[in-house]
C-alpha positions as CSV (number, residue, x, y, z in Angstrom):
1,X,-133.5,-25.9,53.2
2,X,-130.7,-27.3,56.0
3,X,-130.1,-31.1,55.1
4,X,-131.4,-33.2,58.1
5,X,-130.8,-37.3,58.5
6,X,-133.4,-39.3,57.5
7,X,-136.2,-40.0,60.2
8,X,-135.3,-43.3,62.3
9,X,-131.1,-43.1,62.2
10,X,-129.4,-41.1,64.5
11,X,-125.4,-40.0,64.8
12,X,-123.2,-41.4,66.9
13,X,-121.5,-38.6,68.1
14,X,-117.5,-39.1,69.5
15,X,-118.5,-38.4,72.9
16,X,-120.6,-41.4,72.5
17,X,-119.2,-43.6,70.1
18,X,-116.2,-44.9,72.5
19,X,-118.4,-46.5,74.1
20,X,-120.4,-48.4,71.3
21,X,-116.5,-49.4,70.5
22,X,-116.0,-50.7,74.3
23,X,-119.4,-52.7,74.0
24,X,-118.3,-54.3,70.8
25,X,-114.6,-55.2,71.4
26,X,-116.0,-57.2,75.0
27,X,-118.3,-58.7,72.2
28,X,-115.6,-59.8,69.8
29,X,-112.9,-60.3,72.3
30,X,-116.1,-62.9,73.9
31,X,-116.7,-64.5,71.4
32,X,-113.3,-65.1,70.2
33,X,-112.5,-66.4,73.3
34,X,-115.3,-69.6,72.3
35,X,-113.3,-69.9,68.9
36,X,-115.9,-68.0,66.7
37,X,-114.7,-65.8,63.6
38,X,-115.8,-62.9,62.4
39,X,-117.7,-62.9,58.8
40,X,-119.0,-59.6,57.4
41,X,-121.9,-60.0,54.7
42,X,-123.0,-57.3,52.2
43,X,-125.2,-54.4,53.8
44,X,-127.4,-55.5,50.4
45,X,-128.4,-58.6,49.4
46,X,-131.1,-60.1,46.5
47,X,-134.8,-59.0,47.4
48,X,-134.8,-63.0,47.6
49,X,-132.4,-63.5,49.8
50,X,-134.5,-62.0,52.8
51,X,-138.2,-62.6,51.4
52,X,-137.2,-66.8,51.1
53,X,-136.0,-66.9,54.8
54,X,-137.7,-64.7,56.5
55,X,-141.2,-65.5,55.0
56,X,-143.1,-63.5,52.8
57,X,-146.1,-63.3,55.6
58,X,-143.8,-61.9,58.3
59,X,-143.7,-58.4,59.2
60,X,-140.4,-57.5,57.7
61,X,-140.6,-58.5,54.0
62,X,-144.5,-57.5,54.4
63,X,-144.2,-53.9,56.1
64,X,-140.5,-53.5,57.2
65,X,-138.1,-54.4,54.4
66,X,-136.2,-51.5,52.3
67,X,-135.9,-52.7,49.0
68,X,-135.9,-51.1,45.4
69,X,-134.7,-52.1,41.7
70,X,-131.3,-50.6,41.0
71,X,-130.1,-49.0,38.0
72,X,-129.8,-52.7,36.2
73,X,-133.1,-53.7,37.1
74,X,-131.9,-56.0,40.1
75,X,-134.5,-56.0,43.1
76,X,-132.1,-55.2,45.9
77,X,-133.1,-55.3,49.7
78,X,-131.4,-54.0,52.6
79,X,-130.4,-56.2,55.3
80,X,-133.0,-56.7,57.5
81,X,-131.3,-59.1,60.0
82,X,-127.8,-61.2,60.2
83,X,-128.7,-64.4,59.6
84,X,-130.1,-64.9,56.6
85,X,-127.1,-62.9,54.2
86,X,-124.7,-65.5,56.7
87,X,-126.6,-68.4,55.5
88,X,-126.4,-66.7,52.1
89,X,-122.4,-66.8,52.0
90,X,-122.3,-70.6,53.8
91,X,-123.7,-72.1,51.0
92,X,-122.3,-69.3,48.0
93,X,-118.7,-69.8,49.3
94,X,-118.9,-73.7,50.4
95,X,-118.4,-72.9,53.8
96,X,-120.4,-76.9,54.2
97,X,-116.8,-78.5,52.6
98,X,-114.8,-81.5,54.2
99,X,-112.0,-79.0,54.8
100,X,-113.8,-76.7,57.2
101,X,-114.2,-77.8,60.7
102,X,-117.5,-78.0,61.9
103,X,-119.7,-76.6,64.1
104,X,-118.6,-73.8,61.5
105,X,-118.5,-70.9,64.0
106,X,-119.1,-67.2,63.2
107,X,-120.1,-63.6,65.0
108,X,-121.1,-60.6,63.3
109,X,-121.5,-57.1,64.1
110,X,-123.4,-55.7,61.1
111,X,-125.4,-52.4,60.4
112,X,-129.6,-53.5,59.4
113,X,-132.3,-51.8,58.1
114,X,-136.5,-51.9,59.2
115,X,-138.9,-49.4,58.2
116,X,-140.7,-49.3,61.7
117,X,-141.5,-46.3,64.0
118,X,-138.9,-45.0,65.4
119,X,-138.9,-45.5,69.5
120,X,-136.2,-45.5,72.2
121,X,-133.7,-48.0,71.4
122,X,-134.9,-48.8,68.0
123,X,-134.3,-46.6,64.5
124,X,-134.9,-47.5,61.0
125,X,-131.4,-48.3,60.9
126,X,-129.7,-50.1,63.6
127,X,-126.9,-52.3,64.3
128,X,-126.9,-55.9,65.0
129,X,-124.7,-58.6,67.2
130,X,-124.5,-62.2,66.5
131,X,-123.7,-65.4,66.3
132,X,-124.2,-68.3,64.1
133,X,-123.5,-72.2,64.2
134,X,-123.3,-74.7,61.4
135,X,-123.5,-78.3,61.6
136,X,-124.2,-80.0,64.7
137,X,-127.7,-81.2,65.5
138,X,-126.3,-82.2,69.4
139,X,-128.7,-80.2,71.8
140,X,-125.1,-79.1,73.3
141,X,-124.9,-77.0,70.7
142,X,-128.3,-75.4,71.4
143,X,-127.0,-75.2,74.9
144,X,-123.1,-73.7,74.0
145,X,-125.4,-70.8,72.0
146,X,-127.5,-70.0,74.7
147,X,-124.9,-70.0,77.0
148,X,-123.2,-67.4,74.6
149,X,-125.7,-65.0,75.0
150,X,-126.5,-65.5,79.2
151,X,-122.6,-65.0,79.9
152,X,-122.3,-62.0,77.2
153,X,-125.1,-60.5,78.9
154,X,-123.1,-61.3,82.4
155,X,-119.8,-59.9,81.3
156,X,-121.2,-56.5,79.8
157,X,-123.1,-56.1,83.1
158,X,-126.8,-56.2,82.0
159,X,-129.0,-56.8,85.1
160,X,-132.6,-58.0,85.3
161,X,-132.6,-60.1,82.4
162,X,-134.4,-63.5,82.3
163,X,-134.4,-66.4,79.7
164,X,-137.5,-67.4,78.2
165,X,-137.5,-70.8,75.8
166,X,-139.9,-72.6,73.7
167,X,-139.7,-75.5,71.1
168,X,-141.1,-75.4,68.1
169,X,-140.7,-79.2,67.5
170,X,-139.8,-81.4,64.6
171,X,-141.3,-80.9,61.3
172,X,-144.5,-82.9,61.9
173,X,-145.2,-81.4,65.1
174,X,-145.9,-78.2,63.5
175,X,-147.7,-79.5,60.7
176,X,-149.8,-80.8,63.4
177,X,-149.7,-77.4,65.5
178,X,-150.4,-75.2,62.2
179,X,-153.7,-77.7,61.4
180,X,-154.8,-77.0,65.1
181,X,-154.2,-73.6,64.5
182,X,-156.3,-73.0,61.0
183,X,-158.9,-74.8,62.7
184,X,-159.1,-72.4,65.9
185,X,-158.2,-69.2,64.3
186,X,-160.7,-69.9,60.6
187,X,-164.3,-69.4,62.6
188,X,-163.0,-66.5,63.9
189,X,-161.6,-64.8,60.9
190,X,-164.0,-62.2,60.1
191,X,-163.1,-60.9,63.7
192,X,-159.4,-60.8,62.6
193,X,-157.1,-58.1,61.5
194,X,-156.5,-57.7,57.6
195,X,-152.5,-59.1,58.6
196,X,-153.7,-61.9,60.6
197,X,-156.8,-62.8,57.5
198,X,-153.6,-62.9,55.5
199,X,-151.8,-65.0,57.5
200,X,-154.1,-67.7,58.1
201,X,-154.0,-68.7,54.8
202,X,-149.8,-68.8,54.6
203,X,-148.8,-69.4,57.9
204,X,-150.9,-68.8,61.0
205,X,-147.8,-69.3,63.4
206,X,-147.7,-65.8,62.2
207,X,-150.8,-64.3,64.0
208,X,-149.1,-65.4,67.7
209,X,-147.0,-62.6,66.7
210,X,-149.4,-60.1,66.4
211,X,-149.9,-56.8,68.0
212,X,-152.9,-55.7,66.4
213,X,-155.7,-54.9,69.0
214,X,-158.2,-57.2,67.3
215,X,-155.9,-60.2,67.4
216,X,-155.2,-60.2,71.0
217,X,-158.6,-60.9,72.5
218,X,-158.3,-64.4,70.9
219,X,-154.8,-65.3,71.4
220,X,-154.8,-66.6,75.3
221,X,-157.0,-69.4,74.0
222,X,-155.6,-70.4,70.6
223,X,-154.3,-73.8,70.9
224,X,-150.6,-74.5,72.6
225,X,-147.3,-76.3,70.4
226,X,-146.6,-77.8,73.9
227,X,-149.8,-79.9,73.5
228,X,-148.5,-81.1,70.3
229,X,-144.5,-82.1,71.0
230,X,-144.0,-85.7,70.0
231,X,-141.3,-87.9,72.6
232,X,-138.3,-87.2,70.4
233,X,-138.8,-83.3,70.6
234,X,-140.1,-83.4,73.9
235,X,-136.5,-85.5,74.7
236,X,-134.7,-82.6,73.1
237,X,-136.1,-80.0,75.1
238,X,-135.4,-81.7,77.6
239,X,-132.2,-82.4,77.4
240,X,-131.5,-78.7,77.1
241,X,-132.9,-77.7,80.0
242,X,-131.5,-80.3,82.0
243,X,-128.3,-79.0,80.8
244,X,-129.2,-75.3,81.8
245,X,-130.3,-76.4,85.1
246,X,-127.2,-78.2,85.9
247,X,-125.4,-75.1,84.1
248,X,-127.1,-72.7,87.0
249,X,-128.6,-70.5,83.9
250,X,-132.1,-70.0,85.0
251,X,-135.2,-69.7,82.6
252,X,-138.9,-69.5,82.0
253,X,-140.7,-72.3,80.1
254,X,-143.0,-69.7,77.8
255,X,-145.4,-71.6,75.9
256,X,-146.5,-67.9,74.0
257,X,-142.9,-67.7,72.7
258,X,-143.0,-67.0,69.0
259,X,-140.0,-65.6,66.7
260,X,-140.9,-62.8,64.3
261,X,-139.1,-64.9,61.5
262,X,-140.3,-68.1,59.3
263,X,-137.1,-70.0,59.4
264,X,-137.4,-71.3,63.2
265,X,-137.5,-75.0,63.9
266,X,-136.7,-76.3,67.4
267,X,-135.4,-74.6,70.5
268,X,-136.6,-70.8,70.4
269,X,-135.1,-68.5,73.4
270,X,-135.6,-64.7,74.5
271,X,-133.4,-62.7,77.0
272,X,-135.7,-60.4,78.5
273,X,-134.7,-57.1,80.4
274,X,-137.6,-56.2,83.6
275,X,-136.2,-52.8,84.1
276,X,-139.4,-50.1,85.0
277,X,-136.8,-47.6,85.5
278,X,-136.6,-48.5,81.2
279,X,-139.2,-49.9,80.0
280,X,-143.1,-50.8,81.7
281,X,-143.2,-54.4,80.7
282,X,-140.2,-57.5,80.5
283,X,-138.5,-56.1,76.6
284,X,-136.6,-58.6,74.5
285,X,-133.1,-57.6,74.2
286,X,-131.1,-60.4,72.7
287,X,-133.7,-63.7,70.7
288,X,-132.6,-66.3,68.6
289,X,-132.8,-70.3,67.9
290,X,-132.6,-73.1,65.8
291,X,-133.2,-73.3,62.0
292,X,-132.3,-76.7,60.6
293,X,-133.6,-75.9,57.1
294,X,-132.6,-72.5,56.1
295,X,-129.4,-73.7,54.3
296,X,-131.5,-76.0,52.4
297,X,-133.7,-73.1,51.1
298,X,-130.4,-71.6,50.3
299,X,-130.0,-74.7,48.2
300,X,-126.9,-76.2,50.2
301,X,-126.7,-79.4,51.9
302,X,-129.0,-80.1,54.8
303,X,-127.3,-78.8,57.6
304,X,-128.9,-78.4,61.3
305,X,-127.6,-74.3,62.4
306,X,-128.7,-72.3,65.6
307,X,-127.9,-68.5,66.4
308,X,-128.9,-65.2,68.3
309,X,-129.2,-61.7,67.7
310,X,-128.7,-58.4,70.0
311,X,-130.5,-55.2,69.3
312,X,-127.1,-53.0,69.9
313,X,-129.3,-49.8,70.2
314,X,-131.7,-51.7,72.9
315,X,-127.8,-52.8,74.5
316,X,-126.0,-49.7,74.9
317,X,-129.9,-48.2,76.8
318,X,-130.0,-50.8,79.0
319,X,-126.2,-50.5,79.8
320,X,-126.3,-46.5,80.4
321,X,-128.6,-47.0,83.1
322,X,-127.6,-50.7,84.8
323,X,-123.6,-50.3,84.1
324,X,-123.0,-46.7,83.5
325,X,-119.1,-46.8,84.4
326,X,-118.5,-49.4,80.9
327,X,-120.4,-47.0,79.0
328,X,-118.4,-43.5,80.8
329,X,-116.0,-41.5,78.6
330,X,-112.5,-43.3,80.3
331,X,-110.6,-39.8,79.0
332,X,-106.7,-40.2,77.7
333,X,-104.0,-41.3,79.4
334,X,-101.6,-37.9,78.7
335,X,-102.1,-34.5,77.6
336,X,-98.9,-32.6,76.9
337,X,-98.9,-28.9,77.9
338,X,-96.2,-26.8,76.8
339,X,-94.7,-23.4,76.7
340,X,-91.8,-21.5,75.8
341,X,-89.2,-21.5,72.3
342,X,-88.5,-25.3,71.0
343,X,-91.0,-27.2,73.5
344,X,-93.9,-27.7,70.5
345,X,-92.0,-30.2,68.6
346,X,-91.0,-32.0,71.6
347,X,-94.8,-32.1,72.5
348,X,-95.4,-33.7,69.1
349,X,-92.2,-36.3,70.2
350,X,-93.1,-37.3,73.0
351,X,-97.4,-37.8,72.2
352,X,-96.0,-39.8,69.1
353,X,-93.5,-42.2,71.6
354,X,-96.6,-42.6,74.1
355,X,-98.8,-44.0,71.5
356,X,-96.1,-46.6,70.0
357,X,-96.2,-47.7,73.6
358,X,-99.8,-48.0,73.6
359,X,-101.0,-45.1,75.3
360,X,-103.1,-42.1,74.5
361,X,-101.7,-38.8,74.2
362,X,-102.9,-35.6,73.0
363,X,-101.0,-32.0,72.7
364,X,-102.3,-28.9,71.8
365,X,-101.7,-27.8,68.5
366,X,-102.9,-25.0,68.4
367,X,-100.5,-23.9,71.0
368,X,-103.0,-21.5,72.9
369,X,-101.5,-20.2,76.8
370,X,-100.7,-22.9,79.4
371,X,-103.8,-22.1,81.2
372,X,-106.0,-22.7,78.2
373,X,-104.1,-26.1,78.0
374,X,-104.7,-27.1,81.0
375,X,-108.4,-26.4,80.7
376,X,-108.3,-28.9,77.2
377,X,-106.9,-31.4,79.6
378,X,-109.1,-31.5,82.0
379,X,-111.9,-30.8,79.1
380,X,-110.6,-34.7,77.5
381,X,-110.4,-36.1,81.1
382,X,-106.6,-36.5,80.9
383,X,-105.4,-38.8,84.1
384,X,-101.8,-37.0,83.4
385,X,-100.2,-33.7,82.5
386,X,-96.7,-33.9,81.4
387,X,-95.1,-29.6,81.4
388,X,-92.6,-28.6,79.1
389,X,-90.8,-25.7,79.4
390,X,-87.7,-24.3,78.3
391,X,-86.2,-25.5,81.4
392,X,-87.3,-28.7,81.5
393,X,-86.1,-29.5,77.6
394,X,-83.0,-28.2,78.1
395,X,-82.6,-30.5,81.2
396,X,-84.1,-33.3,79.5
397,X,-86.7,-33.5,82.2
398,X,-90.4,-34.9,82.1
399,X,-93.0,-33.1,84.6
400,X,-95.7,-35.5,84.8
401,X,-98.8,-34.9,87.3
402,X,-101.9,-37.1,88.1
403,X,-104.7,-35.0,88.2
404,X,-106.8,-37.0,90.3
405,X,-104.6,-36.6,93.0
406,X,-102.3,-32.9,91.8
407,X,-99.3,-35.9,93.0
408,X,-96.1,-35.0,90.9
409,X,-93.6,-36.8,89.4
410,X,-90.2,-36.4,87.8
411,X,-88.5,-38.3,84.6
412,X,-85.8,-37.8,82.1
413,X,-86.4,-38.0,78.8
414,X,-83.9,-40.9,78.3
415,X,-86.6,-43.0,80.4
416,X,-89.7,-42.3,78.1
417,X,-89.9,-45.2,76.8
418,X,-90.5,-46.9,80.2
419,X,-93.9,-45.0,80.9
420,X,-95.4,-48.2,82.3
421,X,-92.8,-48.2,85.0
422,X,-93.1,-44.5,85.5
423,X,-96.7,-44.8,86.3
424,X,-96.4,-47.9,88.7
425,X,-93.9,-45.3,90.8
426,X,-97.2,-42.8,91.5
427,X,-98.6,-45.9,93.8
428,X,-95.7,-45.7,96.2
């Protein structure tokens, strides 16, 4: 029987994978340029690590969660999401100390794991973006995130998108909300689905969420968290969106908004893509918020945090149709063709000299006829060809061509270390 990957991952093949790398270095070189660092958490955490932030009545510790007991008897879980295994390490390595500056800034790029049906832009395993931020409760900070993510979305070239926000208030607001809630959804709970019956019981937030056909007849009337915001979150709100007006980031007050996650407490935003050409309704493609208590759960100091996450899968679909030239294979800069006694080792010389100066260079090493050569560089999408003969290496002379144009050029050796100026010389 042929081996075969496991259903819901896929391979990302080299013609492919430059441009995941593209996509992720305009994401680190982003957020770097906003003073965030880069942390990089376990792939596997505790079972407990994911079931106490995520919520045991959410859909990926109930249904979605890989987990197992390893060979010591440990339950083990795979990450399901960033946040929590961040959250995790802020409080294991004191990341909360006097000595580190705060907001304590960070961006991740980390593989995850759901057991869900596989679909377009989302596998089993899949590969996460994000940001986190530690310590201020100012709603600038809740502003500087969500700005993050609208201007990411700019720079990569995502079109269509739109910004839906919610609040989820202070802790007495949705006391107040989940009370209205039992009392709407219990008369009605025989007409429920199994998850939701479940749910009413734990945390009826939770049935918002659902999707099961059963559920949504009731959900257009079940009361509102809007009706229930007291001044102080209303003023909050507030002053976020006043912020994001005067900011020109534009957005949709959506009072269905709900988070698939337990740990949620405040401002709650989706970017959504409307793209029929991808998907028939408005699809999520970067969600996050605030979570004020999750370090506390962690056991750490009480410390006020908000953050986002990007589906990189859902990213790179919506990119190969709305910005298909980041997401091309760019080629090499120089393939070296060569024929003729004692031009192979100057091949390997001179590819080796391009790439200390920072550009790509290939050469055949299998050393097949010119004319195959040439053929492997137009095959990699070479934008030069630099021919060496016997002639030219006894004349110490370079034969460099731009394909896109056949325009030829002529350099000696002694000036290949000043490729850069070289090149500039094809524009006169």
């Amino acid at each position: 029987m042929r081996v075969q990957k496991p259903k819901g991952t896929v391979d990302i093949l080299p013609d492919v994978s430059g441009s995941w790398e593209k996509v992720e270095q305009i994401a680190r070189n982003f957020f770097k340029r906003a003073n965030y660092g880069e942390i990089r958490t376990p792939t596997f955490e505790n079972y407990e690590v994911f079931s106490r932030s995520s919520g045991e009545t959410s859909d990926v510790v109930e249904k979605e969660m890989y987990d197992f007991n390893d060979k010591g008897g440990r339950h083990i879980a795979l990450r399901p999401e960033g946040t929590a295994g961040v959250v995790r390490a802020y409080v294991e390595d004191k990341l909360y100390g006097p000595e580190v500056v705060k907001p304590f800034n960070v961006y991740y790029l980390a593989t995850t794991f759901r057991y869900e049906r596989p679909q377009a832009g989302r596998q089993r395993e899949f590969h996460q973006i994000g940001v986190e931020s530690f310590g201020s409760s100012n709603p600038l900070a809740d502003v500087e995130t969500i700005m993050l993510g609208h201007d990411l979305l700019a720079e990569l070239g995502v079109k269509q998108y739109e910004l839906h926000i919610n609040t989820l208030g202070n802790a007495q607001v949705r006391k107040d909300y989940h009370d209205a809630l039992v009392n709407y959804f219990t008369p009605l709970r025989d007409k429920l689905s199994d998850d939701s019956k479940r749910r009413l019981e734990k945390n009826p937030l939770r049935i918002l969420d659902s999707k099961a056909p059963e559920d949504k007849e009731f959900l257009p009337n079940a009361p509102k968290i809007v009706d229930y915001l007291d001044e102080d979150s209303k003023a909050n709100f507030e002053a976020i969106t006043d912020k994001l007006d005067r900011l020109g980031i534009k957005y949709v007050i959506d009072n269905d908004l709900v988070r698939g996650l337990d740990y949620y407490t405040g401002i709650i935003f989706e970017f959504m893509v409307d793209d029929k050409s991808l998907w028939e309704s408005p699809t999520t493609i970067l969600g996050g918020g605030r979570y004020n208590h999750l370090v506390e759960e962690f056991d750490g100091p009480e410390t006020p945090a908000v953050g986002f996450g990007i589906g990189e899968e859902r990213l790179m679909l919506v990119l190969q149709k709305q910005n298909p030239e980041l997401v091309a294979n760019e080629g090499i800069d120089f393939f070296i063709t060569n024929i003729g006694e004692g031009t192979a080792f100057k091949a390997v010389e001179i590819a080796r000299d391009l790439r200390k100066q920072g550009f790509s260079a290939q050469y055949d090493v299998d050393q097949k006829k010119l004319k195959a050569q040439f053929k492997k560089a137009d095959r990699v999408k070479a934008k030069y060809v630099i021919t060496l003969g016997e002639k030219e290496v006894e004349q110490g002379i370079l034969n460099i061509k731009r394909l896109a144009d056949g325009k030829v050029k002529e350099a000696k050796f002694d000036d290949l270390g000043k490729m850069e100026e070289i090149i500039k010389d094809f524009e006169d």
